[in-house]
Every structure is written in structure tokens, then in C-alpha cells.
MDTraj code that builds the backbone (N, CA, C; nanometers):
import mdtraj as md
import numpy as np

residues = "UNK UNK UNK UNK UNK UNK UNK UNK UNK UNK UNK UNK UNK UNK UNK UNK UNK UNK UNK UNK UNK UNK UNK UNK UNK UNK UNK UNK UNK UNK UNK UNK UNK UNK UNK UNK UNK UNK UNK UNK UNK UNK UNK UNK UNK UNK UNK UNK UNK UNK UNK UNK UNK UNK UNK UNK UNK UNK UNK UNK UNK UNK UNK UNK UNK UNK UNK UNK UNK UNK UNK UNK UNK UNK UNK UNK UNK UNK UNK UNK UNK UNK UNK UNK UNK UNK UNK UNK UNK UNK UNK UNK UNK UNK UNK UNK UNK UNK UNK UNK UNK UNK UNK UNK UNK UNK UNK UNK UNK UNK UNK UNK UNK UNK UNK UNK UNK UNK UNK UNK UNK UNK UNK UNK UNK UNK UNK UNK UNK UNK UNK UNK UNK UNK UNK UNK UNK UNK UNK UNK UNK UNK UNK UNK UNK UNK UNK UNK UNK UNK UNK UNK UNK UNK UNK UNK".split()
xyz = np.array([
    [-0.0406, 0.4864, 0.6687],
    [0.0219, 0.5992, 0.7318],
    [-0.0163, 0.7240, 0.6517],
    [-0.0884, 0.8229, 0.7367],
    [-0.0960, 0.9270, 0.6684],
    [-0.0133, 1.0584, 0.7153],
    [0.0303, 1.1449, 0.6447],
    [0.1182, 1.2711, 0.6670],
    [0.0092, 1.3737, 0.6074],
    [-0.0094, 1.4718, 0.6542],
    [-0.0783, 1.5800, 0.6384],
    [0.0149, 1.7011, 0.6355],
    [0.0392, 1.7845, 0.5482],
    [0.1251, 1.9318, 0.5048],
    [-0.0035, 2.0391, 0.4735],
    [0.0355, 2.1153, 0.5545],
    [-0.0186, 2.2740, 0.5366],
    [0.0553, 2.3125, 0.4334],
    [0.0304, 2.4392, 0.3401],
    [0.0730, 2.4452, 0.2081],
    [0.0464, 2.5700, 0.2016],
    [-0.0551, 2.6511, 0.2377],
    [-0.1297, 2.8127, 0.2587],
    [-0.2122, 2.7962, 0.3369],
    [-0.2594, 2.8948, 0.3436],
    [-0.4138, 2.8989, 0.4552],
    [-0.5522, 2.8109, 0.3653],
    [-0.5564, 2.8146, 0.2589],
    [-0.6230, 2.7264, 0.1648],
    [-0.6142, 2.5767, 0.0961],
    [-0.5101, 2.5241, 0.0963],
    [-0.4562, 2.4266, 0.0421],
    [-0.3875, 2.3375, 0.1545],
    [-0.3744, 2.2408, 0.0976],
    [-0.2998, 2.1106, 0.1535],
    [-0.2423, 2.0076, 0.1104],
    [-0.1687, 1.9059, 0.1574],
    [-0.1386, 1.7865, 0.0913],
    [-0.1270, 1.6961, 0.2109],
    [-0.1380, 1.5844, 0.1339],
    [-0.2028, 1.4605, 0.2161],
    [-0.0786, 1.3203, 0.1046],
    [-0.0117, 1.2574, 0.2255],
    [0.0827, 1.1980, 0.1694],
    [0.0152, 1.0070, 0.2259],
    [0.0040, 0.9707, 0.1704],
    [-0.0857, 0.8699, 0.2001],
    [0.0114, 0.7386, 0.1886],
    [0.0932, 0.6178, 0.2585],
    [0.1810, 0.5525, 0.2487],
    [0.1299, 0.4173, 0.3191],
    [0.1502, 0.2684, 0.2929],
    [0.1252, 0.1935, 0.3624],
    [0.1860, 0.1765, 0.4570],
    [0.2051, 0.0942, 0.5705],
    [0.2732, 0.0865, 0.7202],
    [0.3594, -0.0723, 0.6758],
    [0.4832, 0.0039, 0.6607],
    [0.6004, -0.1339, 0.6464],
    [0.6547, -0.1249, 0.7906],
    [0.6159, -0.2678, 0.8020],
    [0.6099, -0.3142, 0.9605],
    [0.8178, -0.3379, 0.9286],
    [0.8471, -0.4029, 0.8409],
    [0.9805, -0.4216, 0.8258],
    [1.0410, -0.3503, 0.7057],
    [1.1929, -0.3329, 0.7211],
    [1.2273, -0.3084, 0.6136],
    [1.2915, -0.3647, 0.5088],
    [1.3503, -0.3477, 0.4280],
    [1.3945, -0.5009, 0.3376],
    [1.5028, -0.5866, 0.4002],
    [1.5826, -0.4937, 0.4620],
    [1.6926, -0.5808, 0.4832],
    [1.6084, -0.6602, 0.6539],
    [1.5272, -0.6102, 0.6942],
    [1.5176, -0.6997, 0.8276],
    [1.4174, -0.8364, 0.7181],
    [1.3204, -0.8266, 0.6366],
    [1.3024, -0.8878, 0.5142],
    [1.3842, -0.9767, 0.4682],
    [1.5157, -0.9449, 0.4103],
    [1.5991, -1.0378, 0.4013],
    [1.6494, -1.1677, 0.4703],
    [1.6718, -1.1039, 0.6231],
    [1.6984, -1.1949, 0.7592],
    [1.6284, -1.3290, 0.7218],
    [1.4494, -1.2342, 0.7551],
    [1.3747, -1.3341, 0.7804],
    [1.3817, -1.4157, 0.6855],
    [1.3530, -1.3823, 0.5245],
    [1.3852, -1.5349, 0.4040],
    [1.5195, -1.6069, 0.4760],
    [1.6267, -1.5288, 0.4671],
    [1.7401, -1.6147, 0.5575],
    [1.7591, -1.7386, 0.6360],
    [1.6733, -1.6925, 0.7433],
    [1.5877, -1.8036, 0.8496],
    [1.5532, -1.8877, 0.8046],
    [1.3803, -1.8680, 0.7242],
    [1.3337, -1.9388, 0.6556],
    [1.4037, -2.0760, 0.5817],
    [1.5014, -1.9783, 0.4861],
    [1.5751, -2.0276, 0.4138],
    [1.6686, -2.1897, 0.4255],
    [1.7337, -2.1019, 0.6238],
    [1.8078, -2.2172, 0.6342],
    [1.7051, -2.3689, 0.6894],
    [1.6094, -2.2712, 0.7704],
    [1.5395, -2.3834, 0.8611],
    [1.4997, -2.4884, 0.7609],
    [1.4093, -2.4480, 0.6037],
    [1.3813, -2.5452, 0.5343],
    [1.4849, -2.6045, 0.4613],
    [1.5493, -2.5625, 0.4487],
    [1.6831, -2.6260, 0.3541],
    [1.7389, -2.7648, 0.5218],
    [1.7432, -2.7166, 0.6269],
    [1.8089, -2.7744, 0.7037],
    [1.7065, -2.9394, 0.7041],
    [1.5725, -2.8897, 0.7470],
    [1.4666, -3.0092, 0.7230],
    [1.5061, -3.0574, 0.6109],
    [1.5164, -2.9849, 0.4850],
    [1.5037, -3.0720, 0.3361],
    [1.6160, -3.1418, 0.3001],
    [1.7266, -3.1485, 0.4239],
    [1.8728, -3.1907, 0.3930],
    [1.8246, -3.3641, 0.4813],
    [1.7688, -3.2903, 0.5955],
    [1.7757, -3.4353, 0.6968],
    [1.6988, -3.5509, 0.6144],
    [1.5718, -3.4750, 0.5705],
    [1.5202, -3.5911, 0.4403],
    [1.5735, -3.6531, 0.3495],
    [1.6556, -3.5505, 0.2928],
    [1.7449, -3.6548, 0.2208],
    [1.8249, -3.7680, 0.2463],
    [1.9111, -3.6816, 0.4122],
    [1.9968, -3.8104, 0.4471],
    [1.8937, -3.9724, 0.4694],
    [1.8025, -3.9068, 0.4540],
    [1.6723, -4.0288, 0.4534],
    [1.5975, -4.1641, 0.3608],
    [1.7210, -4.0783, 0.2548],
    [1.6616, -4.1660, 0.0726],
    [1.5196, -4.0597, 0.0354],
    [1.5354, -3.9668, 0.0748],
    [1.4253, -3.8425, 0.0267],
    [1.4670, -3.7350, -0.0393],
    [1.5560, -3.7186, -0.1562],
    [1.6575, -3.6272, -0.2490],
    [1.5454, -3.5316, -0.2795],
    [1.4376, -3.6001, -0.3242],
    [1.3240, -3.4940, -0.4085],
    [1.2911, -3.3757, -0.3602],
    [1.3033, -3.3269, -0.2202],
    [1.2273, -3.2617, -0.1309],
    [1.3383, -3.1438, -0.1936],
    [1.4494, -3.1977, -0.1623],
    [1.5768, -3.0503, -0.1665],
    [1.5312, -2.9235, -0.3073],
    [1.4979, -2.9655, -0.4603],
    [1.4710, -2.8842, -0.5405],
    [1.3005, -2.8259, -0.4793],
    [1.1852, -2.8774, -0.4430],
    [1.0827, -2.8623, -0.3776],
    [1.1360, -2.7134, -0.2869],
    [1.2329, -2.7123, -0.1521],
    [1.2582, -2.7060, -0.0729],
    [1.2701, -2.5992, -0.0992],
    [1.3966, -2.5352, -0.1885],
    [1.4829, -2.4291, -0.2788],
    [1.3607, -2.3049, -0.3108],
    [1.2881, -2.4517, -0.4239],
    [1.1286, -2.3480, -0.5169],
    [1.0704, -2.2741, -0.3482],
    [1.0480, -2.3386, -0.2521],
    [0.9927, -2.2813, -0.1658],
    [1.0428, -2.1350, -0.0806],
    [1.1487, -2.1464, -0.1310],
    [1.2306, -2.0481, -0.0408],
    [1.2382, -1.9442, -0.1458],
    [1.2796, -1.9641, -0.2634],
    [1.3129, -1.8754, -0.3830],
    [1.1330, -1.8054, -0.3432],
    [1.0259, -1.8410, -0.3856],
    [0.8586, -1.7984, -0.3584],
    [0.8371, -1.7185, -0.2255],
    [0.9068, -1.7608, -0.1376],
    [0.9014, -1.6557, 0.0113],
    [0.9629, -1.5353, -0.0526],
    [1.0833, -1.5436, -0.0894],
    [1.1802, -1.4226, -0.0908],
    [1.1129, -1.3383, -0.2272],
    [1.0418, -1.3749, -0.3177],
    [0.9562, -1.3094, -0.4149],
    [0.8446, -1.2570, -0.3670],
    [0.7638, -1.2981, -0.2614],
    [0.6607, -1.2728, -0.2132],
    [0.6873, -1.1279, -0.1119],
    [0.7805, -1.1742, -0.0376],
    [0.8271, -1.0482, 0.0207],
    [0.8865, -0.8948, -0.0318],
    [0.9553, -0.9959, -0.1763],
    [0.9561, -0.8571, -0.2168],
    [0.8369, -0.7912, -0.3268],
    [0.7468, -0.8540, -0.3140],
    [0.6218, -0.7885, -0.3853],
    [0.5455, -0.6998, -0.2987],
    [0.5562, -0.7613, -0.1338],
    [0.5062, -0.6652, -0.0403],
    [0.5427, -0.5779, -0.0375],
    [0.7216, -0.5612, -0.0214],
    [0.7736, -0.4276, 0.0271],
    [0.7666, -0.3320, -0.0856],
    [0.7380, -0.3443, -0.2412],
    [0.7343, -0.2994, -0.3381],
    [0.6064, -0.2040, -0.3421],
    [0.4961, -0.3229, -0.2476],
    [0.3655, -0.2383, -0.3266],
    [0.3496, -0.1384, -0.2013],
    [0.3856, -0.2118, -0.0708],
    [0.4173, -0.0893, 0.0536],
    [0.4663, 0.0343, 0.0215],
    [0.5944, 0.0372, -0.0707],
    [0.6195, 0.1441, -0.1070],
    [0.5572, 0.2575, -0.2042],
    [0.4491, 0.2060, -0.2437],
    [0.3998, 0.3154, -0.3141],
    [0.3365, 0.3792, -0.1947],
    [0.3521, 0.5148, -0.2781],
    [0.2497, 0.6583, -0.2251],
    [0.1820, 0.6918, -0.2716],
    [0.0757, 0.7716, -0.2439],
    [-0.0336, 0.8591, -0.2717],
    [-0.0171, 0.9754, -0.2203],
    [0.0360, 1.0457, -0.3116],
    [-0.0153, 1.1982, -0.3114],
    [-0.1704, 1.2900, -0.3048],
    [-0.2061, 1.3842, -0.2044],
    [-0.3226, 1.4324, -0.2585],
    [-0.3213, 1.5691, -0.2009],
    [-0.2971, 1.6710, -0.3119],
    [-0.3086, 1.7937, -0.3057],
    [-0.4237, 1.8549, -0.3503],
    [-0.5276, 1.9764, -0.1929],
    [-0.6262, 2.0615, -0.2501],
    [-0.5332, 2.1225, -0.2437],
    [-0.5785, 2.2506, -0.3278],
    [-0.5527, 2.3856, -0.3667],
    [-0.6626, 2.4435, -0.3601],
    [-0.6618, 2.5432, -0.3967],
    [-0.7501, 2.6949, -0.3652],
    [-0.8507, 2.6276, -0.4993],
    [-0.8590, 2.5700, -0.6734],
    [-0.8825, 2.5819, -0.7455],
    [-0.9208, 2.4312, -0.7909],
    [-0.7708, 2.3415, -0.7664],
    [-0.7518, 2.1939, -0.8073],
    [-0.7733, 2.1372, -0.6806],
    [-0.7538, 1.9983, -0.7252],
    [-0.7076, 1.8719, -0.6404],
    [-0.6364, 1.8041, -0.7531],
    [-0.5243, 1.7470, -0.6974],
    [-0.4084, 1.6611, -0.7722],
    [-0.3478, 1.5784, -0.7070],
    [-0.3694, 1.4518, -0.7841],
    [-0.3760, 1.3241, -0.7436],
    [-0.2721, 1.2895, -0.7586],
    [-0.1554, 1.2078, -0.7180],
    [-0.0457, 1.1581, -0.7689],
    [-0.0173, 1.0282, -0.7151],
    [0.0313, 0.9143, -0.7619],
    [0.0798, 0.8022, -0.7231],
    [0.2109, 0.7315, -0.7914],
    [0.2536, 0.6780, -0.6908],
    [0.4281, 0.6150, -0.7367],
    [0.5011, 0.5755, -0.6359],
    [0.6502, 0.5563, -0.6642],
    [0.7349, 0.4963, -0.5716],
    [0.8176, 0.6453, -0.4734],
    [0.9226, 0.6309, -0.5938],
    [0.9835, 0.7462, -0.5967],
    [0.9745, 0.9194, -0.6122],
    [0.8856, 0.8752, -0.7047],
    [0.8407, 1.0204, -0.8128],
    [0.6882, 0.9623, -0.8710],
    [0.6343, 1.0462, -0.9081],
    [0.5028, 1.0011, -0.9642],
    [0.4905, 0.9586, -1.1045],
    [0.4313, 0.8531, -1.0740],
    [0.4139, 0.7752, -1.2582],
    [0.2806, 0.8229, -1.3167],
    [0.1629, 0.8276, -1.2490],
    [0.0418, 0.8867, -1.2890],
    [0.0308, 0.9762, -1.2015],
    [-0.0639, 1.1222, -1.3162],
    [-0.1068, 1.2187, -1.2384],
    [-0.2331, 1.2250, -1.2681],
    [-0.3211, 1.2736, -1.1762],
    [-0.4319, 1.3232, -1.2260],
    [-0.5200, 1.4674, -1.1604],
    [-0.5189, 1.5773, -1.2286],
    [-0.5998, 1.7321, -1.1488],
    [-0.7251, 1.7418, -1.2033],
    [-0.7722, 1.7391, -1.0607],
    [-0.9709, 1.8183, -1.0904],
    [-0.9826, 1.8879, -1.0232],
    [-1.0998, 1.9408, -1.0854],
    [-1.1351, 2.1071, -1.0483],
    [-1.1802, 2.0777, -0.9048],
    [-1.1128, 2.1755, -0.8114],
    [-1.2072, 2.1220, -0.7248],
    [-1.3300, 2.1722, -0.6715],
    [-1.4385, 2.2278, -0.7190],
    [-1.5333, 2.2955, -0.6847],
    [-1.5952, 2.1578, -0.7509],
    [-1.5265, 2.0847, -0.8436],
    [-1.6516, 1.9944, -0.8936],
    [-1.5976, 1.8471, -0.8226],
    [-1.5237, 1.8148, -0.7527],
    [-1.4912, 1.7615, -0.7358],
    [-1.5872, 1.6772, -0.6100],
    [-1.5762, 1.5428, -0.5749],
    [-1.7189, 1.4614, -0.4942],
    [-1.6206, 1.3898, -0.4141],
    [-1.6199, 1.3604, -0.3175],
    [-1.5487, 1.2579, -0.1820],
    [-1.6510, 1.1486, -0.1355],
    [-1.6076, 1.0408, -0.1279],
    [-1.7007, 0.9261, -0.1319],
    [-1.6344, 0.8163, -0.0405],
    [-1.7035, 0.8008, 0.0744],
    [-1.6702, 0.6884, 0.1336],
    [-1.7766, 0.5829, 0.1463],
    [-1.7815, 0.4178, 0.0870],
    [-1.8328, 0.3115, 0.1160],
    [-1.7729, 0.1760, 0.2179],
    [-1.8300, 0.1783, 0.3288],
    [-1.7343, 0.1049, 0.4017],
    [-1.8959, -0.0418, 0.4391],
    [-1.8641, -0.1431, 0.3928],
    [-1.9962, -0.2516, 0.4190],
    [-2.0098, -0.3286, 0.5675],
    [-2.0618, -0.3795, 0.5964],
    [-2.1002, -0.3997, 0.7382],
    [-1.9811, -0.5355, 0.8174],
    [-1.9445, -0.6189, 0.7089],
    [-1.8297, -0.6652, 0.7542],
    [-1.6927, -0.6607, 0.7425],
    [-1.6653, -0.7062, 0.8707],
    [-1.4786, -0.6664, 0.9118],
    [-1.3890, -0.7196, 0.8456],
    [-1.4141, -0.7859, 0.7338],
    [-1.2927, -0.8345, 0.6551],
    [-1.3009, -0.6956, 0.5454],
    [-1.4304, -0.6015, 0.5124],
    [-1.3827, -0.5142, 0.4121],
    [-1.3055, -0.3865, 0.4626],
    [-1.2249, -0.3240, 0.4106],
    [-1.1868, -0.2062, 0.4654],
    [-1.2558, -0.0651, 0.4451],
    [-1.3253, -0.0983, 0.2672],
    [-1.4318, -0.0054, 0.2410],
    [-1.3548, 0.0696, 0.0862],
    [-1.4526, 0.1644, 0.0558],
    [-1.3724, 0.2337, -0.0703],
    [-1.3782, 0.3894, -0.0726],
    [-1.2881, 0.3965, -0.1214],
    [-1.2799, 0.5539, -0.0631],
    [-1.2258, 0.6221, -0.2201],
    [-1.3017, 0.7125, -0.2413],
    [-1.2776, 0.7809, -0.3781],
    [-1.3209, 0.9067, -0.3715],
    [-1.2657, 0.8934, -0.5021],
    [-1.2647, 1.1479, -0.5370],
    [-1.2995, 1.1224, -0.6537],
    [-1.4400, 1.1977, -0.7183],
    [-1.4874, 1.1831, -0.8281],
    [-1.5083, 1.3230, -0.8939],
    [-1.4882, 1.3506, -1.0362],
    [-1.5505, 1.4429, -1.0877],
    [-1.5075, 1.4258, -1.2292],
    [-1.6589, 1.5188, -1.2771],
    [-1.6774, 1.4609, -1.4411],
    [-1.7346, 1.3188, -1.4779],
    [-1.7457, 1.2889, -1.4184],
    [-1.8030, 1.0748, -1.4410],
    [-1.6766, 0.9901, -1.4367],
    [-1.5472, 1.0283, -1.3876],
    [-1.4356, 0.9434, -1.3191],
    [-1.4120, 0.9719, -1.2326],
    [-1.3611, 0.8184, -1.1825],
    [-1.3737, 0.7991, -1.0163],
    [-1.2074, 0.7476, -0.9968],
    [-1.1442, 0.7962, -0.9115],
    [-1.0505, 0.7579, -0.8502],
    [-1.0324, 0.7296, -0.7067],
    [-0.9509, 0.6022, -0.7114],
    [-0.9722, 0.5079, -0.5932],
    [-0.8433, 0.5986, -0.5076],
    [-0.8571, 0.6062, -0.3490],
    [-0.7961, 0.6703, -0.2596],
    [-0.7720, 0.5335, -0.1288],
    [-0.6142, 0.5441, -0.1268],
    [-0.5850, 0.5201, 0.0480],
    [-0.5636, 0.3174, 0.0056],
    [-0.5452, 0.2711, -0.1024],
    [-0.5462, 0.1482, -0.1307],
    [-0.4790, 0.0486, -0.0271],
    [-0.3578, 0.1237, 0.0363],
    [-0.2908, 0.0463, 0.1395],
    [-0.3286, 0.0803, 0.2624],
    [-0.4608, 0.1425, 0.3144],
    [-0.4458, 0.1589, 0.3910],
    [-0.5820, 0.0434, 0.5016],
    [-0.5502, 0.0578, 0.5858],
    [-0.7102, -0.0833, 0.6889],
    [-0.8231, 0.0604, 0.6614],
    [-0.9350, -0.0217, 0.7540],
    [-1.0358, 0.0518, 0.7788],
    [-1.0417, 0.1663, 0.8642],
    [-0.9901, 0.1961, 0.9775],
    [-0.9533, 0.2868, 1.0497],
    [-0.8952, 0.4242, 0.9837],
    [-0.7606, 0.3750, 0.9478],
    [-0.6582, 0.4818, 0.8459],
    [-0.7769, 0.5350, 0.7218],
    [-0.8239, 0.4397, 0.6524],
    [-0.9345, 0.5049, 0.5177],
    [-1.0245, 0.5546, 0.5775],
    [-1.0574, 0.5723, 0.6822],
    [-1.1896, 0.6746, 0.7867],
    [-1.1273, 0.7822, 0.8389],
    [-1.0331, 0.7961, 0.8786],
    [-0.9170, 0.8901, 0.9027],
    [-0.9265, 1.0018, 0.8003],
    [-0.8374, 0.9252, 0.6929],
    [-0.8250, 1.0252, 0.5719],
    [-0.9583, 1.0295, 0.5096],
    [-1.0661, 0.9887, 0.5155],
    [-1.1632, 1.0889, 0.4547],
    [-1.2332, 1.1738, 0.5355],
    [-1.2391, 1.1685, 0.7164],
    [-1.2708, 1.2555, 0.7922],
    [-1.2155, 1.4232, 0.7414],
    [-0.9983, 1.3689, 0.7332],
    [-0.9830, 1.4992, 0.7413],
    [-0.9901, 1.5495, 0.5539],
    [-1.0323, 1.4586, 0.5130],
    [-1.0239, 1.5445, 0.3170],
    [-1.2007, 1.6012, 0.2795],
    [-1.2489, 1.5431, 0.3877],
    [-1.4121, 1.6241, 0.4259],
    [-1.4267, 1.7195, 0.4451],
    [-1.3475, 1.7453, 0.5277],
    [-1.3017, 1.9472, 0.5724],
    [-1.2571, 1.9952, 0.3921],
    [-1.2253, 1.9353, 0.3884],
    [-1.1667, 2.0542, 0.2220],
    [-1.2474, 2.0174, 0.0988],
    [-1.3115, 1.8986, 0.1205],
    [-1.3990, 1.9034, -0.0198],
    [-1.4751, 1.8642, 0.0321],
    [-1.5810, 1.9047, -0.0807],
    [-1.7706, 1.8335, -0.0169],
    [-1.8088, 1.7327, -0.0541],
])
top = md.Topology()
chain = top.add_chain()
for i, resn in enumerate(residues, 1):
    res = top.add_residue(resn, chain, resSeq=i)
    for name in ("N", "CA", "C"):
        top.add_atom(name, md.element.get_by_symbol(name[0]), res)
traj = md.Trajectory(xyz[None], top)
């Protein structure tokens, strides 16, 4: 998901977010479900002389509900990307930004590599000085062609 902000007649920002199809608590439900359906199977086994399955069963459900929340975690990061008249400033985080990074932007390089098959999405970076920073990490192939169409207009 990208958000685009006008800022002056020169500048911009570009809010760059992955697409959370759910949110935690509909997240929750679903482990819920999960939860009971295998616990419900891992009960009937037992009534079976099959006890072992139930701790198996648990580990399996406890690993869904971790997994999910690693998705919605990394979904939630953002990417910030502000031109200015002078800079570009990079920012990434949840809430607030944990790393920053500003380059000049007259020196600044836009780089898109996208390879001929459909499982890659491609790489998309802003370089200057001999470091390269990676752009749009959550986003498919479409969305990372998107945002470097419109960050083409502002840098070269």
C-alpha cells in the first residue's frame, strides 16, 4: 500500500505499508478455529489409545498463533520516503522510526531490477555515495513498479 503526500510544490512523501489482509484480532479468531478444530481431532485420537498427538497438537497451534503474529508484526512496518527540495530521507519502523537515513538528493540514483520470473517481485533501491538502500520490501511486483514509476518523477 502506498500513500503519497504533497508537502510544497517541490517535495513529497511517500508512505510505503504492506497490505494486512486481516487484523489481529480477526487473526486471533482464526488461531481460535484452528485451535479448536485440532485440539478437537487430537482429543478424538486420544479417546483412541492415541494420548501422544494432544502435546504434538498444542506445539501446533501455539506455532500458528506465533507465525501469525510475526506476519502482522512485519506487515506493520512502514517506510517512509521524503524528497525535498535538497534531501531524500529514508525512514523505517512500526510506530515511530527506528532507522533514519538522508541523502543529498541531487546525488542521489533510483534503481529498479525486476528478473524475468513471476515468483520475483524485483529490487528496488535509492543509492548514493556507494550505499544502497533497499525500498518497498512488503510490497508484490505491481505495488514496487508503482512506487518507482511515481519516485522517477522526483529523482533521476
Amino acid at each position: 500500500m502506498i500513500s503519497e503526500q504533497a508537502l510544497a510544490p517541490d517535495s513529497v512523501r511517500f508512505i510505503v505499508q504492506g497490505n494486512q489482509s486481516m487484523s489481529w484480532r480477526a487473526n486471533c479468531w482464526l488461531a481460535a478455529f484452528l485451535g479448536v478444530f485440532i485440539m478437537g481431532i487430537a482429543l478424538a485420537l486420544a479417546s483412541q489409545g492415541l494420548w501422544l498427538v494432544i502435546p504434538f497438537a498444542g506445539a501446533e497451534v501455539l506455532f500458528v498463533l506465533y507465525c501469525l503474529y510475526l506476519t502482522v508484526k512485519r506487515l506493520a512496518r512502514k517506510e517512509v520516503i521524503t524528497v525535498a527540495t535538497d534531501a531524500v530521507k529514508l525512514e523505517w519502523g512500526e510506530t515511530q522510526p527506528d532507522r533514519q537515513v538522508e541523502l543529498p538528493r541531487h546525488w542521489s540514483r533510483l534503481s529498479y531490477h525486476c528478473p524475468d520470473s513471476e515468483f520475483e517481485v524485483g529490487v528496488l533501491e535509492v543509492s548514493a555515495h556507494g550505499r544502497r538502500y533497499s525500498l518497498g520490501r512488503a510490497l508484490g511486483r505491481a505495488e514496487k513498479r508503482t512506487l518507482y514509476n511515481k519516485l522517477k518523477v522526483w529523482l533521476p
